[in-house]
ZAMARGU-4260 file (C-alpha; in steps of 0.2 Angstrom, whole numbers, plus 5000, padded with zeros to 4 digits):
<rodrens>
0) 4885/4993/4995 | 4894/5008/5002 | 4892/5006/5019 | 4897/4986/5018 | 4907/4983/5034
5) 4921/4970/5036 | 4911/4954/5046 | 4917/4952/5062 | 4929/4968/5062 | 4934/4985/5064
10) 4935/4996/5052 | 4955/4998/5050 | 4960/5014/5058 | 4970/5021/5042 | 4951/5022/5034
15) 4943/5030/5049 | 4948/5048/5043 | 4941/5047/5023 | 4925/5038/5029 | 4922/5054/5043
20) 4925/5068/5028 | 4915/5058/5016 | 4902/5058/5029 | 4903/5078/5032 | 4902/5080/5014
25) 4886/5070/5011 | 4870/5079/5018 | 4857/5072/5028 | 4842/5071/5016 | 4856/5062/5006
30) 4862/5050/5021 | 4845/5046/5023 | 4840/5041/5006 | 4855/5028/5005 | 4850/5023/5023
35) 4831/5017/5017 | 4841/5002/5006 | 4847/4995/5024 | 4838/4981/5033 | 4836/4983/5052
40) 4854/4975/5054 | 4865/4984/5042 | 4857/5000/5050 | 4864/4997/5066 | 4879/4993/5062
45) 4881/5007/5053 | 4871/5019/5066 | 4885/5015/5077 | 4899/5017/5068 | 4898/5036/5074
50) 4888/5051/5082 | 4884/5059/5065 | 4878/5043/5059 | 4868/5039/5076 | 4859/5053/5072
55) 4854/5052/5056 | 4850/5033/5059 | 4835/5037/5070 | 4829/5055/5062 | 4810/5054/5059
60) 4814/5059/5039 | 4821/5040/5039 | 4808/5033/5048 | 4794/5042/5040 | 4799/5038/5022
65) 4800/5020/5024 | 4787/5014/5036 | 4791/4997/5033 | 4806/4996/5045 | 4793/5003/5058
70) 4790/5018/5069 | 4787/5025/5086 | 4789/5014/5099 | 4796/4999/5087 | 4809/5011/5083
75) 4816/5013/5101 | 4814/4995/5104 | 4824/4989/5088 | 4839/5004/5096 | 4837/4998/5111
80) 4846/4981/5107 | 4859/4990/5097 | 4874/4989/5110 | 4872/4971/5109 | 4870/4968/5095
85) 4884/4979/5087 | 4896/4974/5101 | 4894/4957/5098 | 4894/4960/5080 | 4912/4970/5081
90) 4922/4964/5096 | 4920/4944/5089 | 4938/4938/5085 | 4945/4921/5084 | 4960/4913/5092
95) 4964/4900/5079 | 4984/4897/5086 | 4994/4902/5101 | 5012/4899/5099 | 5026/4907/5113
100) 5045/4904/5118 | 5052/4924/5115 | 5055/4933/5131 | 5057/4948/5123 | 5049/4959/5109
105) 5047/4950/5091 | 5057/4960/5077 | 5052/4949/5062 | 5040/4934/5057 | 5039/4925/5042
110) 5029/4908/5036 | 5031/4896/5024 | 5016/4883/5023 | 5015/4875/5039 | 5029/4884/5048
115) 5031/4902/5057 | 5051/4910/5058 | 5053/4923/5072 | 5068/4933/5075 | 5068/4944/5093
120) 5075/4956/5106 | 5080/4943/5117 | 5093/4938/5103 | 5086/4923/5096 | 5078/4916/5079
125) 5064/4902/5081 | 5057/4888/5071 | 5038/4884/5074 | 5028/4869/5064 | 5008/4874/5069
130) 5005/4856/5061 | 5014/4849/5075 | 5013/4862/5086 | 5031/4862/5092 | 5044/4874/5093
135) 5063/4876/5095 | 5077/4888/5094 | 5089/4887/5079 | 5099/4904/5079 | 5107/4911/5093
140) 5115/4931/5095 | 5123/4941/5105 | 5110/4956/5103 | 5093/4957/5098 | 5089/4950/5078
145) 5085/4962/5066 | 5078/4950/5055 | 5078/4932/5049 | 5071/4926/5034 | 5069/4906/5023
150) 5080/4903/5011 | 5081/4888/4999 | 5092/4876/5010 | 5086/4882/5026 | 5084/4901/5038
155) 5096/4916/5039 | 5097/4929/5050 | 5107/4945/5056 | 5108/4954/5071 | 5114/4970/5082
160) 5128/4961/5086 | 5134/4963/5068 | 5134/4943/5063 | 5125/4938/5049 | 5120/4917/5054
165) 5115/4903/5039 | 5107/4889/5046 | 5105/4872/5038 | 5093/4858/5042 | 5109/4844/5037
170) 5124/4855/5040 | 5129/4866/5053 | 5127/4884/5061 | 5138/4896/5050 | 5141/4912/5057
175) 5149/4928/5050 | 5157/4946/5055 | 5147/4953/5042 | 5149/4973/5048 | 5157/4982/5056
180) 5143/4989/5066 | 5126/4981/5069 | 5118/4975/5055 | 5100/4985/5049 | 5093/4976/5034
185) 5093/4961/5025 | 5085/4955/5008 | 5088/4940/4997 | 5089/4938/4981 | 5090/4925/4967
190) 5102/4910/4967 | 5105/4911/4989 | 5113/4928/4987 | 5108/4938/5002 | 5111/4959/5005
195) 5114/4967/5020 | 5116/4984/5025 | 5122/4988/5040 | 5126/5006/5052 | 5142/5004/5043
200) 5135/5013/5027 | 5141/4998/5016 | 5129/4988/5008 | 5138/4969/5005 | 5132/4954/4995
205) 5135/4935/5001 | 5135/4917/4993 | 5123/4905/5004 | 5126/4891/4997 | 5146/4893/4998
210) 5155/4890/5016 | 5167/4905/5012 | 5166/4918/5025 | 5170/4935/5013 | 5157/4942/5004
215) 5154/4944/4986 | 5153/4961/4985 | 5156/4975/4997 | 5152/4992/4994 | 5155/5009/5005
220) 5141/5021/4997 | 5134/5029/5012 | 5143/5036/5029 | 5126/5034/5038 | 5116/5018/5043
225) 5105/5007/5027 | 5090/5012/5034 | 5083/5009/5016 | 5087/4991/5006 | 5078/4983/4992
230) 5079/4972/4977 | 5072/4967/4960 | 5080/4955/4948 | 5095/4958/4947 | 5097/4975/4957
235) 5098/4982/4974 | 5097/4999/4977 | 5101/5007/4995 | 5097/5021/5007 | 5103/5032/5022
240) 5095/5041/5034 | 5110/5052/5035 | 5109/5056/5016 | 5096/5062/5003 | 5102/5049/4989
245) 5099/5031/4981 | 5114/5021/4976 | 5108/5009/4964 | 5119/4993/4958 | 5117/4977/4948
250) 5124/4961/4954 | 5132/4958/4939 | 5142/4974/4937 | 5141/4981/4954 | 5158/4991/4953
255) 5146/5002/4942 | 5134/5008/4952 | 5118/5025/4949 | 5117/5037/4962 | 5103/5046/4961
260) 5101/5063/4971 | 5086/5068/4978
</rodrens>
């Protein structure tokens, strides 16, 4: 059905603009004719989805076409009980899990089964089980995180402070000088082989598994900040707010790298 709302939710606000030109584009007579296939319900709801819509909801052509949802006085009565019904209908949610422990704004969060990674403002990186319902702190920066992410053996994260830190269930904390400025994006790839892009401009690869503090590759492609980083198989590609091009690079020939200008 066109007009089949989400249960228990609002519309999300990205669709709210194509819904109202669609509805100026489709005249009343029309509104009304796809209205008659509602049931008292579904009418209300979408009666108050906006003025438009309201008014159309409650014309006598809809009303006088299909006798059957009622007329005159039943019609007033059944609007009458649409605030409650639609604000009940709409504003329902559910909590299903509360967990806490930042002081500060949350920059990242990721899950993996039964546990929630969150990186933060107030510089650290936090490891919750919701089967358990316990949390702690793993990481620990000197500036806010810009990310943290799972990796095979265990969490990684960077941060403003320009450290990129491995953590590992069985071994300890390694941390790392990664940049030379704060760090702006990290991605991982195949085999523990995590990017990051920093305000630098360079763009560096690093072995997880390894203990060796240098990184595989490092590459000065851009003046500006990585505000762009992504990969897929075996490439990376990278962008800079400061410049109108991509560099491209594979992993396994990565002193070869595509710049594509836009």
């Amino acid at each position: 059905m066109i007009f089949d709302l989400p249960k228990y939710r609002k519309p999300p606000i990205r669709h709210l603009s194509d819904s109202k030109k669609l509805m100026q584009s489709l005249s009343q007579n029309l509104l009304c004719e796809i209205f008659s296939y509602l049931n008292l319900k579904e009418l209300i709801i979408v009666s108050s989805t906006c003025r438009r819509l309201s008014k159309i909801s409650e014309s006598d052509i809809l009303w006088t076409t299909t006798p059957d949802k009622g007329s005159g006085a039943a019609r007033k009565t059944i609007f009458s009980y649409r605030g409650k019904i639609t604000s009940r209908i709409f504003s329902k949610t559910y909590q299903i899990l509360f967990l806490s422990g930042h002081s500060r704004a949350i920059n990242s969060i990721k899950v993996n089964q039964h546990k929630v990674l969150t990186s933060s403002e107030d510089s650290s990186v936090r490891l919750f089980n919701t089967k358990k319902l316990t949390g702690k702190k793993i990481l620990n920066h000197s500036n806010s995180v810009i990310s943290a992410k799972f990796w095979e053996k265990g969490v990684v994260s960077v941060s403003a402070d320009r450290c990129l830190k491995i953590w590992r269930k069985d071994k300890n904390d390694v941390s790392i000088t990664a940049h030379k400025a704060g760090i702006t994006r990290l991605r991982l790839m195949e085999n523990n082989i995590a990017v990051t892009g920093g305000y630098d401009g360079c763009v560096k690869l690093w072995n997880l598994n390894g203990e060796n503090k240098n990184p595989i590759v490092a590459s000065q492609d851009f003046a500006g900040d990585i505000s762009v980083l992504e990969c897929f198989g075996n490439f990376y590609a990278s962008c800079s707010g400061g410049d109108n091009a991509i560099c491209l690079r594979d992993v396994e020939r990565p002193t070869n790298p595509t710049r594509f200008e836009m």
